[in-house]
Backbone as CSV, one residue per row, in Angstrom:
resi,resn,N_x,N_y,N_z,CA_x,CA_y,CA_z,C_x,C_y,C_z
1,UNK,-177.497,114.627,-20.471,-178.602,113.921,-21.084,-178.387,112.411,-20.953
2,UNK,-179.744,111.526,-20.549,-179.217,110.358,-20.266,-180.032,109.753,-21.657
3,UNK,-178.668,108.512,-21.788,-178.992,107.901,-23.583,-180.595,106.989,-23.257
4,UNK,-181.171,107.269,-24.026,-182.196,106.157,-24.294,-181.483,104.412,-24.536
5,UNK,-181.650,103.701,-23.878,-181.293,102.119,-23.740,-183.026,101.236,-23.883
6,UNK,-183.688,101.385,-23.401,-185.132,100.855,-23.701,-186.249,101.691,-24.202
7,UNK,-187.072,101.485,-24.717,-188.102,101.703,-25.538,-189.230,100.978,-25.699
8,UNK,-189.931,100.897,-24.947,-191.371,100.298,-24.919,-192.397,100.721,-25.749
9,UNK,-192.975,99.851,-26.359,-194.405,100.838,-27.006,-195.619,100.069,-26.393
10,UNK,-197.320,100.973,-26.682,-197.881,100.216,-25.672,-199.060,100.368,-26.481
11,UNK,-199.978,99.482,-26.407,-201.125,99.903,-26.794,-202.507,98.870,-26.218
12,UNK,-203.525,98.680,-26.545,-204.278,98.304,-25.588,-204.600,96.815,-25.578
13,UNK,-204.181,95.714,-26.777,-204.251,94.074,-26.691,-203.249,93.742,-26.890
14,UNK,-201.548,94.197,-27.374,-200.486,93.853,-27.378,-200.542,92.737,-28.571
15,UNK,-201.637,93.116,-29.417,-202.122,92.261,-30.579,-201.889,92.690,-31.691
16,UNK,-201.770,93.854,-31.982,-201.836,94.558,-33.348,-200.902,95.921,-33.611
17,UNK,-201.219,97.041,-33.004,-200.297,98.055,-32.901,-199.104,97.978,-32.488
18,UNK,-198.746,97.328,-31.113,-197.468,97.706,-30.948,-196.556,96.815,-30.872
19,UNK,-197.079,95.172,-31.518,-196.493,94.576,-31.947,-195.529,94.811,-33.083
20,UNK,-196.565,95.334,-33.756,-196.023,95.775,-35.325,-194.750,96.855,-35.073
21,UNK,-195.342,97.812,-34.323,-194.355,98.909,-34.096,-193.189,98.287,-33.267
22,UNK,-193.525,97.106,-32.396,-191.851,96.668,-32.056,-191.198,96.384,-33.063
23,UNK,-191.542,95.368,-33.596,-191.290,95.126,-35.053,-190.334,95.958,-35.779
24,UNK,-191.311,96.682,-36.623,-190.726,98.185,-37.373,-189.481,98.907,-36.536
25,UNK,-189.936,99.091,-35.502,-188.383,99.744,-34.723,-187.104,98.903,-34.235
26,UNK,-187.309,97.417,-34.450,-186.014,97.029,-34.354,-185.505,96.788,-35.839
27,UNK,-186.137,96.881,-36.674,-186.108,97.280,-38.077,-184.996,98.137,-38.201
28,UNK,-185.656,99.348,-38.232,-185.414,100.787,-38.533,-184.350,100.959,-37.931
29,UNK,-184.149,100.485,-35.881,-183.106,100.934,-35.404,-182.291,100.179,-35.905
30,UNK,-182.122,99.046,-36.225,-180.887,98.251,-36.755,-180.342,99.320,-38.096
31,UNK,-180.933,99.161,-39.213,-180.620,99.825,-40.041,-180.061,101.356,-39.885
32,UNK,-180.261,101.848,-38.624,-179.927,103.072,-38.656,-178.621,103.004,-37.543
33,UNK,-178.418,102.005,-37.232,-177.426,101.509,-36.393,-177.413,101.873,-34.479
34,UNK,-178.720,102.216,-34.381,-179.271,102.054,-33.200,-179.556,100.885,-32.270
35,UNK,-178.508,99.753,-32.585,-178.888,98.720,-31.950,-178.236,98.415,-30.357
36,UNK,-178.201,99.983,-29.492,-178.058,99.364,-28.508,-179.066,99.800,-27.442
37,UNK,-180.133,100.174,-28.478,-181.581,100.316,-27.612,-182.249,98.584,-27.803
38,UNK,-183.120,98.349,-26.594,-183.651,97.781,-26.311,-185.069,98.227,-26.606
39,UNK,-185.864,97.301,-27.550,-187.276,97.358,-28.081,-188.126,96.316,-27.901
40,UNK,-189.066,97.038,-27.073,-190.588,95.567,-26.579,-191.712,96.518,-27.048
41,UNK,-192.684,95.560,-26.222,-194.030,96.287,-26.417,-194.921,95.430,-25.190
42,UNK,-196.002,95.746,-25.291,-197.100,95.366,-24.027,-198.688,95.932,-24.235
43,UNK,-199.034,96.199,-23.160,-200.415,96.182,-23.449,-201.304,96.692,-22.014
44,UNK,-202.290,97.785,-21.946,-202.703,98.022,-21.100,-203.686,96.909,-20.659
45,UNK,-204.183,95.730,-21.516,-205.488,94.557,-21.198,-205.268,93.825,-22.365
46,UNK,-204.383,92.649,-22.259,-204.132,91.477,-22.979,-204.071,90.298,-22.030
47,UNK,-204.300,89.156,-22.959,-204.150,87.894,-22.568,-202.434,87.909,-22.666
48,UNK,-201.772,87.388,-21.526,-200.420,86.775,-21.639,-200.500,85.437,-22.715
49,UNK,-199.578,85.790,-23.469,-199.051,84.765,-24.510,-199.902,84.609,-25.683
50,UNK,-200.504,85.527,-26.031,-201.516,85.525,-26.711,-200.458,85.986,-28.452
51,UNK,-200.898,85.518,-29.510,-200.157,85.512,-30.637,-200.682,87.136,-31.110
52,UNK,-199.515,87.607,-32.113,-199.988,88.633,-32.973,-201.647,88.425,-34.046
53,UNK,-202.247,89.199,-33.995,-203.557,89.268,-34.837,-202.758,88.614,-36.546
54,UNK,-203.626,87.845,-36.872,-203.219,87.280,-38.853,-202.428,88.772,-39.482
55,UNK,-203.613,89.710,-39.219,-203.616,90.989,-40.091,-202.626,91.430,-39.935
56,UNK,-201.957,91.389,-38.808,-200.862,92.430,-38.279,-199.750,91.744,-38.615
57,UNK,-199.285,90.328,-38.981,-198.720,89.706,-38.590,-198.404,89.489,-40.455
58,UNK,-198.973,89.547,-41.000,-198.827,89.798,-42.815,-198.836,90.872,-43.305
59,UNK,-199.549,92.190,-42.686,-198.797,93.550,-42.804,-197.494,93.798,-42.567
60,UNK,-196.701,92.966,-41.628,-195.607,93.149,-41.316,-194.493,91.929,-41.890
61,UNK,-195.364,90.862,-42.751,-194.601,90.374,-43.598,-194.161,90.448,-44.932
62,UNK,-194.913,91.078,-45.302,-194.818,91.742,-46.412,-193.805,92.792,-46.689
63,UNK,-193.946,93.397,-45.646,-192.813,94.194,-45.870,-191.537,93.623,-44.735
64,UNK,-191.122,92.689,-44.848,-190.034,91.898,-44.620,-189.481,91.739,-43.212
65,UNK,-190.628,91.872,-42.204,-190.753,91.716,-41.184,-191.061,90.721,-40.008
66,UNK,-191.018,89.735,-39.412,-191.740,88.760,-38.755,-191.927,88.817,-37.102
67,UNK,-193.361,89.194,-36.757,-193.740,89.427,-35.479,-194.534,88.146,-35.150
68,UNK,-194.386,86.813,-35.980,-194.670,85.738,-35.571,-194.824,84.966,-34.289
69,UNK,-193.350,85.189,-33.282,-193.398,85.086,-32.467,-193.748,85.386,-31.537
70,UNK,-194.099,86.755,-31.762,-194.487,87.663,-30.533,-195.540,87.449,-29.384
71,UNK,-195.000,87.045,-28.149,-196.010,86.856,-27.510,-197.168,87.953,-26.497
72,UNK,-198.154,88.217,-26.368,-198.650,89.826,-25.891,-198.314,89.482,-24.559
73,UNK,-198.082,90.327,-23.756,-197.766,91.242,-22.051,-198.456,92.208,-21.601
74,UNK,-198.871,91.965,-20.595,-199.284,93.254,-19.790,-198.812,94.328,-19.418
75,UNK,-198.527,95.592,-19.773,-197.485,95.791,-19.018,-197.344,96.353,-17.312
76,UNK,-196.536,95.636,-17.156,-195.933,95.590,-15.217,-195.604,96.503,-14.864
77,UNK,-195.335,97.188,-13.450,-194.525,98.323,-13.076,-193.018,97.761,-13.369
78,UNK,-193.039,96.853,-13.098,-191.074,96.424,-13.746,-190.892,97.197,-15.009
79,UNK,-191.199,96.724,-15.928,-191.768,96.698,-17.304,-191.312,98.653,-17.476
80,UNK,-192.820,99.214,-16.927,-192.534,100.719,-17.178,-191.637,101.407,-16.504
81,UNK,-190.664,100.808,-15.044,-189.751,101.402,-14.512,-188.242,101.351,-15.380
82,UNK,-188.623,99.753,-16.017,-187.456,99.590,-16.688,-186.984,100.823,-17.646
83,UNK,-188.538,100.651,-18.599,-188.449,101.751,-19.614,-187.805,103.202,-19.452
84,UNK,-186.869,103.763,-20.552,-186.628,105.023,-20.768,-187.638,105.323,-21.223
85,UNK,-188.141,105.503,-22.609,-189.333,105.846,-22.914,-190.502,105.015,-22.897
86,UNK,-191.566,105.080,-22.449,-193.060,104.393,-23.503,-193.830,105.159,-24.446
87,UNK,-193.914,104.741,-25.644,-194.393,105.130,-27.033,-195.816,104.841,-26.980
88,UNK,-196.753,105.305,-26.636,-198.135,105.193,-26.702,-198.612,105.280,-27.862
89,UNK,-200.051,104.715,-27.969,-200.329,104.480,-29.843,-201.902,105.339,-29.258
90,UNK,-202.334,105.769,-27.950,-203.659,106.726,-28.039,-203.163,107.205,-26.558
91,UNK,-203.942,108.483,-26.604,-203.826,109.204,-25.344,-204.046,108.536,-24.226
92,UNK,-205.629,107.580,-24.601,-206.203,106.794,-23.263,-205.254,105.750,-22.716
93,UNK,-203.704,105.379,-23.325,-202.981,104.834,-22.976,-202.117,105.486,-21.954
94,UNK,-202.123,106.572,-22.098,-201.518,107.632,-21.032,-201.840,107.792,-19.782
95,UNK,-203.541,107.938,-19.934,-204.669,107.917,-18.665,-204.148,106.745,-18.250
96,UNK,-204.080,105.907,-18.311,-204.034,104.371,-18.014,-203.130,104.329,-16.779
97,UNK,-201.493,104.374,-17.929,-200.233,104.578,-17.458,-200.398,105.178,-15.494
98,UNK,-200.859,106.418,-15.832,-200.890,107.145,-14.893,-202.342,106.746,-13.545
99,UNK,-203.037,106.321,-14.187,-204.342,105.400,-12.957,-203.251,103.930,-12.210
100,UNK,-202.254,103.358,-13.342,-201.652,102.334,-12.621,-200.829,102.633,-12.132
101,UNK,-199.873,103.349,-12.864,-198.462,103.571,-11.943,-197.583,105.261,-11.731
102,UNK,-198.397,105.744,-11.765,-198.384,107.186,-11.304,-197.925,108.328,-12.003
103,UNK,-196.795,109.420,-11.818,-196.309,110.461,-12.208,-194.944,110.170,-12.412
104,UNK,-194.463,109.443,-11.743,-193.020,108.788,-12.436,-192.832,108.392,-13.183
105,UNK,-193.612,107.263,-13.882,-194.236,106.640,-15.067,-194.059,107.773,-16.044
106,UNK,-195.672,108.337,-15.852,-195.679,109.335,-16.902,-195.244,110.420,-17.604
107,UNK,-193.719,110.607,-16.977,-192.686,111.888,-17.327,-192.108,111.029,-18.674
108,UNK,-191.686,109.364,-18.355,-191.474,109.315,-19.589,-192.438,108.453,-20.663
109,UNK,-193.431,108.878,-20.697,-194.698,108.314,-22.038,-195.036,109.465,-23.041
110,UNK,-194.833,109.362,-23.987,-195.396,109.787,-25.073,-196.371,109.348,-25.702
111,UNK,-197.303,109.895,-26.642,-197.632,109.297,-27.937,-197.072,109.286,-29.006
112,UNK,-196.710,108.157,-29.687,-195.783,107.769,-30.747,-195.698,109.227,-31.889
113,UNK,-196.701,109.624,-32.131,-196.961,110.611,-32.547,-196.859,112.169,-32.324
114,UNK,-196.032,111.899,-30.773,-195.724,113.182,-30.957,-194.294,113.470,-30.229
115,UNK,-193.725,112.473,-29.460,-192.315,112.046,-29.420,-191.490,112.441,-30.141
116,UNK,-190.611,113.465,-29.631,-189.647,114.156,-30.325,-190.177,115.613,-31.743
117,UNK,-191.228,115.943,-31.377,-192.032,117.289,-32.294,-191.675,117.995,-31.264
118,UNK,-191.822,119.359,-32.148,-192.197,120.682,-31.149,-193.338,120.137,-30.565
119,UNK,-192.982,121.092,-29.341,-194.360,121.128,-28.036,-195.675,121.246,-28.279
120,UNK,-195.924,122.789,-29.725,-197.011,122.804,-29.958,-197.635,121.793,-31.133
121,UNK,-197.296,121.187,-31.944,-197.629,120.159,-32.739,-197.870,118.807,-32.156
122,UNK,-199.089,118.894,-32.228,-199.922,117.613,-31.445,-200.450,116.409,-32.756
123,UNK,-200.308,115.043,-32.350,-200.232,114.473,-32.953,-201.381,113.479,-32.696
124,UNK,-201.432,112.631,-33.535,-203.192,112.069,-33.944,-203.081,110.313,-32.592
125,UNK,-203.717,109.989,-32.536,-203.970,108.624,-31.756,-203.615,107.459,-32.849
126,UNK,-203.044,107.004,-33.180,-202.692,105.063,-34.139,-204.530,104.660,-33.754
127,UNK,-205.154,104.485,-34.844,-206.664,104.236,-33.967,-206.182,102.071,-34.590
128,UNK,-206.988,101.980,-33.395,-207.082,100.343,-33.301,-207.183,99.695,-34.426
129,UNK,-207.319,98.592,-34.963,-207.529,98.222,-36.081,-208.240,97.190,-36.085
130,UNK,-208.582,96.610,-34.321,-209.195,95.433,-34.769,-210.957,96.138,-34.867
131,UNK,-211.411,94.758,-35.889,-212.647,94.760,-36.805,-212.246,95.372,-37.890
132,UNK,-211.073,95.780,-38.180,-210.825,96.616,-39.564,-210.654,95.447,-40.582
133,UNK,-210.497,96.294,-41.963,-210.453,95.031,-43.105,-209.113,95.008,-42.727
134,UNK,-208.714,93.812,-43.425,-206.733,93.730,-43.587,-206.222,95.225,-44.213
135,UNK,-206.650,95.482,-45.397,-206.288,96.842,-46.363,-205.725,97.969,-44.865
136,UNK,-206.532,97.919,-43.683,-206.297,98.821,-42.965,-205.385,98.715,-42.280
137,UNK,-204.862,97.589,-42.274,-203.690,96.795,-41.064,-201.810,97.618,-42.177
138,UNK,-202.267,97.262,-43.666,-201.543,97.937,-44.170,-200.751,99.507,-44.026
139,UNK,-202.019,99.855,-44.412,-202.112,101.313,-43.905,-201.603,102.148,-42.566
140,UNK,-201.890,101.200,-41.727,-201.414,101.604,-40.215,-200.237,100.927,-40.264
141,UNK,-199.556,100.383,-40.765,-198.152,99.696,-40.775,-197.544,101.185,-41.238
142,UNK,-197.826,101.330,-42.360,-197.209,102.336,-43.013,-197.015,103.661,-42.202
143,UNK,-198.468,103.988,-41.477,-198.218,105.096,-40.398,-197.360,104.918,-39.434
144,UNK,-197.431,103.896,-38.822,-196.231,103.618,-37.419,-194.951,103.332,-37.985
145,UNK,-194.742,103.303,-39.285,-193.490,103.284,-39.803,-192.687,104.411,-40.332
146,UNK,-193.845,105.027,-40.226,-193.259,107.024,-40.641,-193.184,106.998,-39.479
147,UNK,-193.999,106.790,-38.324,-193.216,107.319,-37.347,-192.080,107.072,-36.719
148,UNK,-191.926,105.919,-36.718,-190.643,105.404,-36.313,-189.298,106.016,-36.718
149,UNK,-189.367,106.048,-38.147,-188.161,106.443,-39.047,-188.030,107.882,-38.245
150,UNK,-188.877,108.627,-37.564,-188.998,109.862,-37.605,-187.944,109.831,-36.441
151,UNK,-188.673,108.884,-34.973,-188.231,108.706,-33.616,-186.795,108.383,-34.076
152,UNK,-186.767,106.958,-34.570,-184.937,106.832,-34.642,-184.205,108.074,-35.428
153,UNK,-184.621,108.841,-36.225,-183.577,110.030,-36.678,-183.507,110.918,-35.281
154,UNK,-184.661,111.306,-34.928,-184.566,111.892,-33.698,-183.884,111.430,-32.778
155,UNK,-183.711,110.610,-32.103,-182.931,109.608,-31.247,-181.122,109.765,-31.719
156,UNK,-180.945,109.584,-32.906,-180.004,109.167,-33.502,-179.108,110.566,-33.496
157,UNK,-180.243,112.114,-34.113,-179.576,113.133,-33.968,-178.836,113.694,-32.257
158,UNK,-179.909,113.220,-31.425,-180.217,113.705,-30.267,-179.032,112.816,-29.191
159,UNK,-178.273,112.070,-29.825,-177.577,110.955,-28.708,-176.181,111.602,-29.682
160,UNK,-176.185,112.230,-30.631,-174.864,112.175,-31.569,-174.495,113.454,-30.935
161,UNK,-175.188,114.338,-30.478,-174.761,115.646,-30.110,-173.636,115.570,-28.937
């Protein structure tokens, strides 16, 4: 079994979702002492250098986080070759994956949501948040943060064996 070292997550403005979720997972992996994965994020259609959304960016301060800096990316074939995994936040991120950079790519993409479940337990899409109120930016913090906790135990059990 080869160890997971990078971890990409992806979602579609590199503004809101998987900022946060980089975020949260160098969080989580630190605390869980996973820090010799490598954690980014990107974007199937963002502006390069473009800042985290307000919303996303105080959802994730609040709970003691700072994605301030974060600048959004496209992501490159470098980018997804580099990657061990990519953590998708909707299926249509998958389609994507696979219209740009093929079947190699896509052996290792998931949706965040269903990364590391049994096969048959299918898991929901992170839905976008922009036009949402802030209250919702919360809320979806909280979801990509169950998931996370979920991925690094998984990860954590799965590399200890």
């Amino acid at each position: 079994m080869n160890k997971i070292r990078k971890i990409t997550f992806l979602c579609t403005g590199n503004a809101c979702r998987s900022p946060m979720a980089e975020g949260i997972a160098k969080k989580v992996f630190t605390e869980k002492g996973l820090t010799d994965i490598e954690i980014s994020s990107s974007a199937t259609h963002a502006t390069d250098g473009f800042p985290p959304s307000i919303e996303a960016q105080i959802a994730c301060y609040v709970n003691d986080i700072d994605i301030s800096k974060h600048s959004a990316k496209v992501m490159t074939s470098e980018i997804a070759q580099n990657s061990d995994i990519i953590l998708v936040m909707a299926r249509h991120h998958i389609d994507w994956l696979a219209e740009n950079f093929g079947s190699q790519i896509i052996s290792k993409a998931y949706l965040l949501t269903e990364y590391g479940r049994e096969e048959n337990i299918k898991g929901e899409d992170i839905k976008d948040p922009i036009t949402m109120p802030p209250e919702f930016y919360h809320h979806l913090f909280n979801i990509i943060k169950e998931e996370i906790v979920r991925v690094a135990n998984y990860i954590s059990n799965k590399e200890s064996r």
